[in-house]
FIFI-36079 format. One record per atom (N, C-alpha, C): residue in three letters; atom name; z, y, x. Coordinates in nm, 3 decimals. Layout:
BEGIN
+-----+----+---------+---------+---------+
:  aa : at :       Z :       Y :       X :
+-----+----+---------+---------+---------+
: ALA : CA :       Z :       Y :       X :
...
+-----+----+---------+---------+---------+
This chain:
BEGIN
+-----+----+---------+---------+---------+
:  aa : at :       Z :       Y :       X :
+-----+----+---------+---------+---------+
: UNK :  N :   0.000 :  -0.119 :   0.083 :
: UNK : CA :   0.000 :   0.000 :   0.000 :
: UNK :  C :   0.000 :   0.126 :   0.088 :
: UNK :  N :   0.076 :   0.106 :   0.208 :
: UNK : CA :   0.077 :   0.276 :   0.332 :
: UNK :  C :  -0.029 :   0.295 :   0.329 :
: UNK :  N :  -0.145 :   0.163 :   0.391 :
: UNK : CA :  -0.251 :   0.147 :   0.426 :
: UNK :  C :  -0.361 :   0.235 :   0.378 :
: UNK :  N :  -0.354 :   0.165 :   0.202 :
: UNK : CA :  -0.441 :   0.232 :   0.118 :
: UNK :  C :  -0.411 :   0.388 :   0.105 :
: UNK :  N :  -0.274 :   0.404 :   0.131 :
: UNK : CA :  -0.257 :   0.566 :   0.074 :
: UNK :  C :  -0.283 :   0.654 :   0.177 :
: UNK :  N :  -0.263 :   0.653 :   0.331 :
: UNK : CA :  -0.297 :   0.688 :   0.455 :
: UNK :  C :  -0.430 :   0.701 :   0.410 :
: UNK :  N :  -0.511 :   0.597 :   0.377 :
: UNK : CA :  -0.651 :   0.601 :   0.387 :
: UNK :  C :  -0.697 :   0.689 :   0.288 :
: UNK :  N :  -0.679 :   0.694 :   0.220 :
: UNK : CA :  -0.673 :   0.780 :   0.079 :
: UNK :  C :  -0.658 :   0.943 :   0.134 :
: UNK :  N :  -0.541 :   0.944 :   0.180 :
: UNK : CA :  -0.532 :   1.103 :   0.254 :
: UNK :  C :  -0.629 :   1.118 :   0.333 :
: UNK :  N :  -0.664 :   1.067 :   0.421 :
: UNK : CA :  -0.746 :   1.116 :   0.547 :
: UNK :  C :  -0.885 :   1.086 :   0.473 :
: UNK :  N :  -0.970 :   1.039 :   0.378 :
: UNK : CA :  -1.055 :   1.053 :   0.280 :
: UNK :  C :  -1.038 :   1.203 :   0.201 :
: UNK :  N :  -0.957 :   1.238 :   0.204 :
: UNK : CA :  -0.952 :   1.353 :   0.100 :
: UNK :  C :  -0.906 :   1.487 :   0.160 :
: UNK :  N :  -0.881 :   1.472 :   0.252 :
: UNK : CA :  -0.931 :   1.598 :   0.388 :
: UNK :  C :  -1.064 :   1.657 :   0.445 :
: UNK :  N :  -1.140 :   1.524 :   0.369 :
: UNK : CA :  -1.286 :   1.535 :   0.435 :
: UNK :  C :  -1.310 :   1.540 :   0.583 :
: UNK :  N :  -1.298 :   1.446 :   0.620 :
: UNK : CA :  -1.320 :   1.423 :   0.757 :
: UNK :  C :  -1.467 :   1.432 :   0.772 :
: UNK :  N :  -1.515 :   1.488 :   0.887 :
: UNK : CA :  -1.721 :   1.514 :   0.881 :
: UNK :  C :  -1.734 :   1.425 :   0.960 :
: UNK :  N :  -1.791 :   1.318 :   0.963 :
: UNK : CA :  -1.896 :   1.225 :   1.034 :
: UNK :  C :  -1.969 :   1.306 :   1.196 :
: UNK :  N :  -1.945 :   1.298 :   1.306 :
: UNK : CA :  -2.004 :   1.307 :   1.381 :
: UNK :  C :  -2.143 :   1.279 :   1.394 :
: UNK :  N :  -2.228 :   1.328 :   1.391 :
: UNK : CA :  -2.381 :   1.349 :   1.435 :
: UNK :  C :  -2.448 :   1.403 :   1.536 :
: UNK :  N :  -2.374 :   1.426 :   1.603 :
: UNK : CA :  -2.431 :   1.487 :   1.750 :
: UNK :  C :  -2.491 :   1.415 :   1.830 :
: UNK :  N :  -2.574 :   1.389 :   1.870 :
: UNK : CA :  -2.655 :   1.281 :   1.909 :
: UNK :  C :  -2.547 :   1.249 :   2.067 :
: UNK :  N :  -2.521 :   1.316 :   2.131 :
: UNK : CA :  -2.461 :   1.327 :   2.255 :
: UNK :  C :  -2.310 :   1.257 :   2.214 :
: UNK :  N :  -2.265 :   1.305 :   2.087 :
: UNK : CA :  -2.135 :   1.267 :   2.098 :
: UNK :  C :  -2.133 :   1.092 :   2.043 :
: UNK :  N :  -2.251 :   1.089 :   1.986 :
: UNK : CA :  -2.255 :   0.937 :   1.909 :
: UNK :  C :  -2.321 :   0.815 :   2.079 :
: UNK :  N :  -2.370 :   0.914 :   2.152 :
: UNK : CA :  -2.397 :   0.815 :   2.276 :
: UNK :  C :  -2.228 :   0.770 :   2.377 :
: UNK :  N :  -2.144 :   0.955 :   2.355 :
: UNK : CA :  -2.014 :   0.906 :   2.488 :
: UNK :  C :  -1.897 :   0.794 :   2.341 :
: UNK :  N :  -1.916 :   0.822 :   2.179 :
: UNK : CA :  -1.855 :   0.724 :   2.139 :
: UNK :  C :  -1.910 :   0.533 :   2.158 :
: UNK :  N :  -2.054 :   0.537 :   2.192 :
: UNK : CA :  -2.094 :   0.410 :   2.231 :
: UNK :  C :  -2.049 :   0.300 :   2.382 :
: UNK :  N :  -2.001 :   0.417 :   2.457 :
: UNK : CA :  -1.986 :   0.423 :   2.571 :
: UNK :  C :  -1.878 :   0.508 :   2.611 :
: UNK :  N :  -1.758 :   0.462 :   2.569 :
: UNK : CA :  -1.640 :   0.551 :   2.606 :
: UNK :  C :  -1.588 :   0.594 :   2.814 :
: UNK :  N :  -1.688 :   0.500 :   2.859 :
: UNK : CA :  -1.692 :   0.468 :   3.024 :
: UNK :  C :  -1.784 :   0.660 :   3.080 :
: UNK :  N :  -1.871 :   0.693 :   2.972 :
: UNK : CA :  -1.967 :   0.797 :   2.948 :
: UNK :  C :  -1.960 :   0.887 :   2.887 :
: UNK :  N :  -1.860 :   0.989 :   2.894 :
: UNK : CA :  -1.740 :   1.087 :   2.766 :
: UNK :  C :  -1.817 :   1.198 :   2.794 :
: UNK :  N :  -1.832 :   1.220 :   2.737 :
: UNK : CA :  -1.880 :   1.376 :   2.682 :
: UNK :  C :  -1.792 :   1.472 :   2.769 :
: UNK :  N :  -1.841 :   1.569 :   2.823 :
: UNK : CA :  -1.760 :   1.697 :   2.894 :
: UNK :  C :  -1.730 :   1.617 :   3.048 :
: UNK :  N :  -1.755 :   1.444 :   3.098 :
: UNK : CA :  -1.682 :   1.439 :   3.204 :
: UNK :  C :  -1.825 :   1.501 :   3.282 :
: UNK :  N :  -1.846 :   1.581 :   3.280 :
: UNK : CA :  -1.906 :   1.653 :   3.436 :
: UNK :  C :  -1.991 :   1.493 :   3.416 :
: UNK :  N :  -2.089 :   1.452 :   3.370 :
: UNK : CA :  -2.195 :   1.374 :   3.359 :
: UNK :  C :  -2.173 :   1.251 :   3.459 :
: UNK :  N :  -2.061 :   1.237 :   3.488 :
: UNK : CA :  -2.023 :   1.102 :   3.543 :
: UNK :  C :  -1.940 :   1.043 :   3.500 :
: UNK :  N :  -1.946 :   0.881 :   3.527 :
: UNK : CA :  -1.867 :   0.805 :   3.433 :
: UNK :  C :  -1.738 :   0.860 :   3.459 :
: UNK :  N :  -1.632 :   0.785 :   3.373 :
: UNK : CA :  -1.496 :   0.762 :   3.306 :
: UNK :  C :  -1.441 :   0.631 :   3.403 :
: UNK :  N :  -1.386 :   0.619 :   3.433 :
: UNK : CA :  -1.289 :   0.498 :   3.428 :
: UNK :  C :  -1.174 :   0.527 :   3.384 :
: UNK :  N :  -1.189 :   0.462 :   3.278 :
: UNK : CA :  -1.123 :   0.464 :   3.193 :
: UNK :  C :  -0.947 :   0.333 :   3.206 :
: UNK :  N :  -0.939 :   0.278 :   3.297 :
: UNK : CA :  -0.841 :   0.206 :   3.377 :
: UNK :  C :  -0.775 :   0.326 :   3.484 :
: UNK :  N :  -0.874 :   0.418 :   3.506 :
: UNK : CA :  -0.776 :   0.515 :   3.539 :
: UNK :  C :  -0.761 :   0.616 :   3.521 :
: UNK :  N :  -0.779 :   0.644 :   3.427 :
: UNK : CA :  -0.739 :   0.782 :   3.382 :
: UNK :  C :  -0.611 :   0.801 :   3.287 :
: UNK :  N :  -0.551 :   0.848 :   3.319 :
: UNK : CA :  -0.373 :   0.823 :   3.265 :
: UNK :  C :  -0.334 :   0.914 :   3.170 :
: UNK :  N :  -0.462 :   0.986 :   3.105 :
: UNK : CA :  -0.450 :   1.098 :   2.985 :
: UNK :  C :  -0.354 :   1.195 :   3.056 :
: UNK :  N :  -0.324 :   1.302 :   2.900 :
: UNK : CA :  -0.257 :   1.436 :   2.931 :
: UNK :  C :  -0.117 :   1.397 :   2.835 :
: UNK :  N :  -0.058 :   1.459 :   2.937 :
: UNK : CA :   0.121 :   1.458 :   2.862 :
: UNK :  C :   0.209 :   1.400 :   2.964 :
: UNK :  N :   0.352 :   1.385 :   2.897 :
: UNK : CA :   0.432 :   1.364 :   2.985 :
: UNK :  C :   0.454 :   1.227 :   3.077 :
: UNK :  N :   0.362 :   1.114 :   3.090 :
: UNK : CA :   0.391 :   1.008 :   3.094 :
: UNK :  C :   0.251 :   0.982 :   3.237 :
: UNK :  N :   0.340 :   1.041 :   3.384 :
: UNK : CA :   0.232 :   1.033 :   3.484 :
: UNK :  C :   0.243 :   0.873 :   3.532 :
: UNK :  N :   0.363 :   0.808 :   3.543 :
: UNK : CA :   0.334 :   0.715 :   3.608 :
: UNK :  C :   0.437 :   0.582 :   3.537 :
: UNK :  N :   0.327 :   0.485 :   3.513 :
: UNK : CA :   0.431 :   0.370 :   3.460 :
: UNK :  C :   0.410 :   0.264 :   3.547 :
: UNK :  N :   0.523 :   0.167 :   3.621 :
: UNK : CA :   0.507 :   0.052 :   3.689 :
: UNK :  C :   0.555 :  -0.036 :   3.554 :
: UNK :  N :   0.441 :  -0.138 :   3.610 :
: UNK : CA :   0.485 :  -0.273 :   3.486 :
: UNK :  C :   0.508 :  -0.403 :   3.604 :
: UNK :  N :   0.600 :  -0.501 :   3.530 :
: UNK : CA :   0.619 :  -0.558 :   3.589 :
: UNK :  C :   0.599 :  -0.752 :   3.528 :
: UNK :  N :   0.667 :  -0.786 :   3.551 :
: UNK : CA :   0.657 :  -0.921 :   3.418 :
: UNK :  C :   0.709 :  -0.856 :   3.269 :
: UNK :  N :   0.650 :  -0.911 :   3.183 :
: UNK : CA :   0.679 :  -0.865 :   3.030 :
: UNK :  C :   0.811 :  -0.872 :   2.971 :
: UNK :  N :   0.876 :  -0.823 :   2.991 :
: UNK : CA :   1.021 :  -0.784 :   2.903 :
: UNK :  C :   0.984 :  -0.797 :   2.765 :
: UNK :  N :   1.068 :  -0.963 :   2.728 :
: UNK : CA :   1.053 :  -1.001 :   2.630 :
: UNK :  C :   1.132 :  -0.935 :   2.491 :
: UNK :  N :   1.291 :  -0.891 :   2.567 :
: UNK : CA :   1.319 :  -0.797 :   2.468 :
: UNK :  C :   1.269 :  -0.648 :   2.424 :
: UNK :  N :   1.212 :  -0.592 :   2.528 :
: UNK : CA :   1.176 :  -0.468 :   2.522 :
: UNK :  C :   1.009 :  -0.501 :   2.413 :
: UNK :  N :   0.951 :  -0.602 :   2.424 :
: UNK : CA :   0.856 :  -0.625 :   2.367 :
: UNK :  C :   0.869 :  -0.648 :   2.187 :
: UNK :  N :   1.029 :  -0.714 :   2.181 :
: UNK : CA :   1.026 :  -0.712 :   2.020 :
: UNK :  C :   1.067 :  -0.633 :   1.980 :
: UNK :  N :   1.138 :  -0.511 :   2.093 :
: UNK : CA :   1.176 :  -0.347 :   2.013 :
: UNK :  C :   1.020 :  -0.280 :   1.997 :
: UNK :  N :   0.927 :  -0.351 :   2.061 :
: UNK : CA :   0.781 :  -0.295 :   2.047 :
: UNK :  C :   0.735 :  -0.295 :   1.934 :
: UNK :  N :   0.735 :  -0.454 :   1.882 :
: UNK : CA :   0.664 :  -0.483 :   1.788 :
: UNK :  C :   0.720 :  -0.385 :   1.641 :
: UNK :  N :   0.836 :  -0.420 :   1.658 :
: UNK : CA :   0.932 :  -0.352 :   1.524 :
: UNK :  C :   0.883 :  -0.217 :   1.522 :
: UNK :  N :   0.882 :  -0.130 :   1.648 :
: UNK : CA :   0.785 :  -0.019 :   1.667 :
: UNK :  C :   0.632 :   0.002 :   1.572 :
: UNK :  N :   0.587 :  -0.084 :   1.615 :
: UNK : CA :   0.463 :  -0.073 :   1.633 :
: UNK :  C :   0.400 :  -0.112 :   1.465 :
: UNK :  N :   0.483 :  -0.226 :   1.391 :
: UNK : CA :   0.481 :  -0.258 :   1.267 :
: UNK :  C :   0.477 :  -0.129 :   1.171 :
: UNK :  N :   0.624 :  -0.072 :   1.204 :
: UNK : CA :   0.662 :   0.049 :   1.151 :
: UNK :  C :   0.594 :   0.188 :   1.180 :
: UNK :  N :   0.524 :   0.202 :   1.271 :
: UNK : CA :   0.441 :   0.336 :   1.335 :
: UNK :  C :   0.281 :   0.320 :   1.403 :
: UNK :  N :   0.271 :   0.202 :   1.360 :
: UNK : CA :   0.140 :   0.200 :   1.354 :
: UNK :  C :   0.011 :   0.088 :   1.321 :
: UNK :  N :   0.056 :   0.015 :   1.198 :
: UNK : CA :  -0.012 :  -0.086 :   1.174 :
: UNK :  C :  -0.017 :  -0.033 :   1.020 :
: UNK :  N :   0.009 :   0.092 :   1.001 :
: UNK : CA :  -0.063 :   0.153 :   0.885 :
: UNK :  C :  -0.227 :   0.209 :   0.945 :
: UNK :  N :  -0.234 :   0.229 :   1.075 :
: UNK : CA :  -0.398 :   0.242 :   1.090 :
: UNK :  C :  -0.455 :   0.143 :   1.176 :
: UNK :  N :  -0.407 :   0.110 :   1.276 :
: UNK : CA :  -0.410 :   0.028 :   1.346 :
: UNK :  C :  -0.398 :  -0.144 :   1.367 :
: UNK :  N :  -0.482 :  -0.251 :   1.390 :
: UNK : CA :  -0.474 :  -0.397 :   1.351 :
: UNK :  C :  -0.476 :  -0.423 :   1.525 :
: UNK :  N :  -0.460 :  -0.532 :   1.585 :
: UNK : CA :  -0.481 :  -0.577 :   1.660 :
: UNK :  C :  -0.652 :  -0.651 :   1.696 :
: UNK :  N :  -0.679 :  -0.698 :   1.613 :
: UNK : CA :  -0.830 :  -0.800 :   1.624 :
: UNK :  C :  -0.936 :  -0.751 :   1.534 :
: UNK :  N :  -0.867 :  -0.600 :   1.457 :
: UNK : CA :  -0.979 :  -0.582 :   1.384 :
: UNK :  C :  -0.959 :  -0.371 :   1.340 :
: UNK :  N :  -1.095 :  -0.352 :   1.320 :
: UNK : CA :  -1.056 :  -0.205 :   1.298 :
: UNK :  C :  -1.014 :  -0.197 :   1.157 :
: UNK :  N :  -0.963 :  -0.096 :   1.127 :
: UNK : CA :  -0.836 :  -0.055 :   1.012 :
: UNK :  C :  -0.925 :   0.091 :   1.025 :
: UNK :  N :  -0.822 :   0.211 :   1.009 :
: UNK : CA :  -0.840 :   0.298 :   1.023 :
: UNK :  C :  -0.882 :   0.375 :   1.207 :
: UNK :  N :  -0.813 :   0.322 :   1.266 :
: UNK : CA :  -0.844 :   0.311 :   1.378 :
: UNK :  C :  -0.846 :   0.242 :   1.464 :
: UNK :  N :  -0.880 :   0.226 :   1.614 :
: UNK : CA :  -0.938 :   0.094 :   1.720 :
: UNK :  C :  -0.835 :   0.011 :   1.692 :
: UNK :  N :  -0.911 :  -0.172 :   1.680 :
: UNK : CA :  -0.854 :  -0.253 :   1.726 :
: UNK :  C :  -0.764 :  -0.253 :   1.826 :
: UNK :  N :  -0.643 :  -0.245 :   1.870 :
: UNK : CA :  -0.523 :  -0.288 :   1.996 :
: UNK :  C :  -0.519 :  -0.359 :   2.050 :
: UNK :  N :  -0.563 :  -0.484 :   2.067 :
: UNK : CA :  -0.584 :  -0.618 :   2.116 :
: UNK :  C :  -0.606 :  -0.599 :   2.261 :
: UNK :  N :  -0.714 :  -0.555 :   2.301 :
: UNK : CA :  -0.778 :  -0.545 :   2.401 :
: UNK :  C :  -0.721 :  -0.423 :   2.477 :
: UNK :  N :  -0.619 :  -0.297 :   2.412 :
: UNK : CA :  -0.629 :  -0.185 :   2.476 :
: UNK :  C :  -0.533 :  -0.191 :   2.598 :
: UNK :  N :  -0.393 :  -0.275 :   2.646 :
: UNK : CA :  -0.426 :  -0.293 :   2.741 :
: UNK :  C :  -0.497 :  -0.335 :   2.870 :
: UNK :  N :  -0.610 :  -0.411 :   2.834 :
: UNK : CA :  -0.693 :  -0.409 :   2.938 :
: UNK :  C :  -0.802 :  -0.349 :   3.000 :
: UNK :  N :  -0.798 :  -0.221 :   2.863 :
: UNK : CA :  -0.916 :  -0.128 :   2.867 :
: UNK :  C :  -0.903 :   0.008 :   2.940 :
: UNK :  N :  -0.726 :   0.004 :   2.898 :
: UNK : CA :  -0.723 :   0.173 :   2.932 :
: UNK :  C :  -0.577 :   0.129 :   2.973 :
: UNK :  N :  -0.524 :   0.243 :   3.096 :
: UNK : CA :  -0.444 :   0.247 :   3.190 :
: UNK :  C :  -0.283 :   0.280 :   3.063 :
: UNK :  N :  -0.133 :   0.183 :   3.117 :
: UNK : CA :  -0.037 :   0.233 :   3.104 :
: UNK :  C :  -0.001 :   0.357 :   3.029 :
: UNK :  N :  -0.042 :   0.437 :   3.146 :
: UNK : CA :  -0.018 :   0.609 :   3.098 :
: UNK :  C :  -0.081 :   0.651 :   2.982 :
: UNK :  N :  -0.234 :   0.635 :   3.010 :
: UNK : CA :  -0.288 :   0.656 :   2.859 :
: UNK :  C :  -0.277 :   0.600 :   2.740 :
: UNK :  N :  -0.212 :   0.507 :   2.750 :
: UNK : CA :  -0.181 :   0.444 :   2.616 :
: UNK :  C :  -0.056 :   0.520 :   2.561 :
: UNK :  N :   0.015 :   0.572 :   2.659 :
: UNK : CA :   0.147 :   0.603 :   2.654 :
: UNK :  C :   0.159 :   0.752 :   2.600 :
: UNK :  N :   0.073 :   0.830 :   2.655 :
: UNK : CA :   0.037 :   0.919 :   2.661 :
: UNK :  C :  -0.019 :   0.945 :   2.500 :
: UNK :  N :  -0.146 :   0.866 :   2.457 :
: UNK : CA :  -0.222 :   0.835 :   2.357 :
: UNK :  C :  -0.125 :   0.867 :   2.225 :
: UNK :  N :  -0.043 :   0.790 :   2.231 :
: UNK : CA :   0.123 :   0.725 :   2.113 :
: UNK :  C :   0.214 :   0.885 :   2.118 :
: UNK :  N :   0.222 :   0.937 :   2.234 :
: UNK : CA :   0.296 :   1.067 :   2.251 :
: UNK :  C :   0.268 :   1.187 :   2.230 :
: UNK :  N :   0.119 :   1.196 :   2.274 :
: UNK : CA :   0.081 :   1.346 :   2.260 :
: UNK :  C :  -0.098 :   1.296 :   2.246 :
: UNK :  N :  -0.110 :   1.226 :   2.126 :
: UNK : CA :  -0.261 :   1.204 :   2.086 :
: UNK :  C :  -0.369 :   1.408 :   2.070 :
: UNK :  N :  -0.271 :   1.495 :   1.979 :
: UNK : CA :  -0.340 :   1.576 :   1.948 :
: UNK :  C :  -0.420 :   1.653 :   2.116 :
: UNK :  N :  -0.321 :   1.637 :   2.208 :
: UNK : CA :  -0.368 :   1.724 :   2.267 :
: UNK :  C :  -0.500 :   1.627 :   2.382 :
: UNK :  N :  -0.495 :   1.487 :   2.370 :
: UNK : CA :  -0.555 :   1.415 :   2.418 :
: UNK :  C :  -0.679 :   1.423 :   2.379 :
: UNK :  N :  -0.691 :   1.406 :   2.235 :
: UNK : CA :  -0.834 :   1.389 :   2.141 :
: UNK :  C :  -0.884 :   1.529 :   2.182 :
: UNK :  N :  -0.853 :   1.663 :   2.258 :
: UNK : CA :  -0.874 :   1.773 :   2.206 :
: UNK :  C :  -0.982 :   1.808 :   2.393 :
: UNK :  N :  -0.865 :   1.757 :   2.500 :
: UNK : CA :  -0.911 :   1.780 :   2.627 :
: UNK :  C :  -0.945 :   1.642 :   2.735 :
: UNK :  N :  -0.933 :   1.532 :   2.701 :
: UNK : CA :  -0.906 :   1.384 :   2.752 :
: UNK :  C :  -1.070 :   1.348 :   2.765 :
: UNK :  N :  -1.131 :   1.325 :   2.841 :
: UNK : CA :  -1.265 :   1.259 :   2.829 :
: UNK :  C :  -1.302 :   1.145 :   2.734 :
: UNK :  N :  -1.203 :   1.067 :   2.754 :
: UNK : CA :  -1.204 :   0.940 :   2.690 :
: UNK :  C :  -1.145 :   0.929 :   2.540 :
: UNK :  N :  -0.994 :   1.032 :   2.519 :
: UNK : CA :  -1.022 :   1.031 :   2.407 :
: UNK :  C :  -1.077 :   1.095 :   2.301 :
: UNK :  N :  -1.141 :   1.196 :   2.325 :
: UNK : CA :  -1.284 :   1.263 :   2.281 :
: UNK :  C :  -1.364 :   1.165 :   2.257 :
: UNK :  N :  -1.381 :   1.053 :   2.346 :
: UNK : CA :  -1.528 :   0.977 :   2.326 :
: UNK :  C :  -1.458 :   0.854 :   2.209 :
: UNK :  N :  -1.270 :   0.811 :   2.195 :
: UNK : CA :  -1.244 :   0.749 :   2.079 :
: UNK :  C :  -1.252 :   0.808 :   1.954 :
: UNK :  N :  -1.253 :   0.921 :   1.967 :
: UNK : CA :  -1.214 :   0.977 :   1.841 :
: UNK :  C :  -1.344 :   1.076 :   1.772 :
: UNK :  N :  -1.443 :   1.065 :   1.913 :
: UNK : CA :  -1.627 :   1.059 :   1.800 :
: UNK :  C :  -1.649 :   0.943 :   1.797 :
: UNK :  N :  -1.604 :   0.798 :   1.848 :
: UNK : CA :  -1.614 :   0.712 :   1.796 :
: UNK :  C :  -1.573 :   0.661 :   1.635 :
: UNK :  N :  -1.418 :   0.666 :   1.634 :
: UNK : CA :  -1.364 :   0.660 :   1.503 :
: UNK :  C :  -1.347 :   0.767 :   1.444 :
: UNK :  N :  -1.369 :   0.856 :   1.452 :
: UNK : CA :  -1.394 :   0.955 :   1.352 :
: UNK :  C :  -1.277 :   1.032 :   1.290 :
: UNK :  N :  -1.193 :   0.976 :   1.287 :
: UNK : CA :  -1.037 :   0.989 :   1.249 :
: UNK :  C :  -0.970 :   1.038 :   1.346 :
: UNK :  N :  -0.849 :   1.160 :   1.334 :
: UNK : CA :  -0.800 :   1.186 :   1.512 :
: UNK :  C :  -0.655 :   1.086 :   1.434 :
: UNK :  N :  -0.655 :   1.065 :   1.528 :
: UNK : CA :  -0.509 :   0.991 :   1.550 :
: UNK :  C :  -0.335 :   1.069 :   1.531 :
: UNK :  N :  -0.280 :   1.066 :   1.415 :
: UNK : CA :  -0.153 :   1.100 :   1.339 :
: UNK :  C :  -0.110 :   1.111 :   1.458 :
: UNK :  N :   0.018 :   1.187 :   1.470 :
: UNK : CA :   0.121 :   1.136 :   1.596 :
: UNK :  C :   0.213 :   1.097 :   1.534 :
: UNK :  N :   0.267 :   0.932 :   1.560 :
: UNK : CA :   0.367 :   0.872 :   1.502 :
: UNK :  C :   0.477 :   0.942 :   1.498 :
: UNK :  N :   0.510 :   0.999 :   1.582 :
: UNK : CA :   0.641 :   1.041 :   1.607 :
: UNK :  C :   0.768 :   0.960 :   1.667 :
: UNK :  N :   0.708 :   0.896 :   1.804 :
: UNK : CA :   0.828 :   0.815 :   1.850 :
: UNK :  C :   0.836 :   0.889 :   1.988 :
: UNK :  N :   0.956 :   0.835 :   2.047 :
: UNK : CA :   1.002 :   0.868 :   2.222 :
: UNK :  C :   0.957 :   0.834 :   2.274 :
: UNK :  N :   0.961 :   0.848 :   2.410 :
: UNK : CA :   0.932 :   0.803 :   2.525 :
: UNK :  C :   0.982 :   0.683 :   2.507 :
: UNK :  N :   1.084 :   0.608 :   2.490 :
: UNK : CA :   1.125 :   0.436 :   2.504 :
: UNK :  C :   1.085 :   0.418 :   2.409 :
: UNK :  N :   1.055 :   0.430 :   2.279 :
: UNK : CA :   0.947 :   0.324 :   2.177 :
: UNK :  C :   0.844 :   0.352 :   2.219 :
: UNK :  N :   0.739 :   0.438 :   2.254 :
: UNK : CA :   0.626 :   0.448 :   2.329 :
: UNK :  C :   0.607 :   0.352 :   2.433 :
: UNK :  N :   0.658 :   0.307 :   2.510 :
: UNK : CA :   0.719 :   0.192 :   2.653 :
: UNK :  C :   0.772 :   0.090 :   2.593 :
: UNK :  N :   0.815 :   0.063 :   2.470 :
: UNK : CA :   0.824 :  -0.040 :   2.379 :
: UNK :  C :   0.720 :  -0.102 :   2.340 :
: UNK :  N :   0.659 :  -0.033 :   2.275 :
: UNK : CA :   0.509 :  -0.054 :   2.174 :
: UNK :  C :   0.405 :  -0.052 :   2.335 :
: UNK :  N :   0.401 :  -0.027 :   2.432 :
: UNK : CA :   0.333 :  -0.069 :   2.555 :
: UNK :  C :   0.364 :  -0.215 :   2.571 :
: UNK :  N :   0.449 :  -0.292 :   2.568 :
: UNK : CA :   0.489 :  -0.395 :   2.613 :
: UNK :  C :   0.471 :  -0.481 :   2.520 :
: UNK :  N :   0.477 :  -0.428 :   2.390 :
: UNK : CA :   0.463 :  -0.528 :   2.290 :
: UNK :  C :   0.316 :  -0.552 :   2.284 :
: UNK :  N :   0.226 :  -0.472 :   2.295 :
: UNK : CA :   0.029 :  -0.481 :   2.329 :
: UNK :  C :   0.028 :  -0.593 :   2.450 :
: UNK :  N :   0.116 :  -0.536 :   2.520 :
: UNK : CA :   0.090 :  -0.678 :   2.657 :
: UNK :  C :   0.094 :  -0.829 :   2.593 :
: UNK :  N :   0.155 :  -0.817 :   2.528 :
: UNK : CA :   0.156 :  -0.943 :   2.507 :
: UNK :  C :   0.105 :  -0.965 :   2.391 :
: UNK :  N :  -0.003 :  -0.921 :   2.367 :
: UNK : CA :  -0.076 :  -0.954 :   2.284 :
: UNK :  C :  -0.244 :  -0.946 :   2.334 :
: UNK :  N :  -0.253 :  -0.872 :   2.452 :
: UNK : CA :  -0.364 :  -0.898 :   2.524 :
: UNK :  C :  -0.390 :  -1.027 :   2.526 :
: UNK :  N :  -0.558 :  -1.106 :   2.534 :
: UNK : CA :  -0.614 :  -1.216 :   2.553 :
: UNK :  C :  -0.597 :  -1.227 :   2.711 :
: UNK :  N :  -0.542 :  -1.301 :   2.736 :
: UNK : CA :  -0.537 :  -1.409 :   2.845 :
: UNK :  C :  -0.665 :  -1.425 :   2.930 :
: UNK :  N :  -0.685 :  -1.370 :   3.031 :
: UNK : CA :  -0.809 :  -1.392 :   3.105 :
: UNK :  C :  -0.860 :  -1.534 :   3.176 :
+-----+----+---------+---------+---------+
C-alpha cells in the first residue's frame, strides 16, 4: 500500500520524462555521465558528494547487517527492490557497481548528488524519479551498506 501511494505522489507531481538525446545516452551508460568533461566515470570510484569520504569494509558484520535490513525494509523498499525495478534501481548489484561512499553518500545526501555527481545525474536521467531522502544517520546508512553486501551475487 506505501508502494502504491509513494507512486501515486510522485505521478502527480508530474515528473517530465527526459528526452534529451545526450541525457538518454549518459542514462544508458552511467560509466558515460553527462557533464564528466567527456570522459568516462568509474563509477567504483567515485565516492559521491557529502559527508561520507572514506569507508573501510571488512568481513560482513552479521549484526550490523540485520540493523540494515530492518533499515532498509523500513526506508527503502517503498521504492526500491533488490532483483527488480520498483520505483527506483534494482539494489542487488549496487554494491558491486558503485563504491562504499557513494552508496553512502547516495542514502545521505541524494538531493545534492542527483544535482552535481556525474553518475548520479546519469541514475536519475535514467530513472527519472530523483530519489526522496530517507532520512536516516550516518550508522543506518553503514547499516543498510552492509545489509546490500550481503545480498550482492556471489562472483
Amino acid at each position: 500500500m506505501k508502494r502504491l501511494a509513494l507512486l501515486a505522489f510522485v505521478l502527480s507531481i508530474g515528473v517530465a520524462v527526459c528526452t534529451d538525446p545526450a541525457n538518454l545516452a549518459a542514462a544508458q551508460n552511467p560509466q558515460k555521465a553527462k557533464g564528466a568533461d567527456k570522459a568516462a566515470v568509474d563509477t567504483k570510484q567515485d565516492k559521491g558528494i557529502g559527508p561520507i569520504k572514506s569507508v573501510t569494509l571488512g568481513p560482513i558484520d552479521k549484526k550490523l547487517a540485520e540493523k540494515g535490513k530492518s533499515q532498509f525494509e523500513e526506508k527503502c523498499m517503498s521504492c526500491h527492490q533488490l532483483d527488480s525495478r520498483l520505483v527506483g534501481p534494482p539494489l542487488e548489484y549496487s554494491t558491486q557497481d558503485y563504491s562504499p561512499e557513494f552508496i553512502m553518500n547516495m542514502i545521505l545526501n541524494s538531493t545534492v548528488m542527483e544535482s552535481e555527481d556525474p553518475v548520479a545525474k546519469a541514475l536519475l536521467d535514467k530513472y527519472h524519479v530523483p530519489m526522496i531522502v530517507p532520512g536516516v544517520t550516518k550508522e543506518q546508512a553503514r547499516a543498510i551498506l552492509e545489509f546490500l553486501r550481503t545480498k550482492a551475487p556471489k562472483k
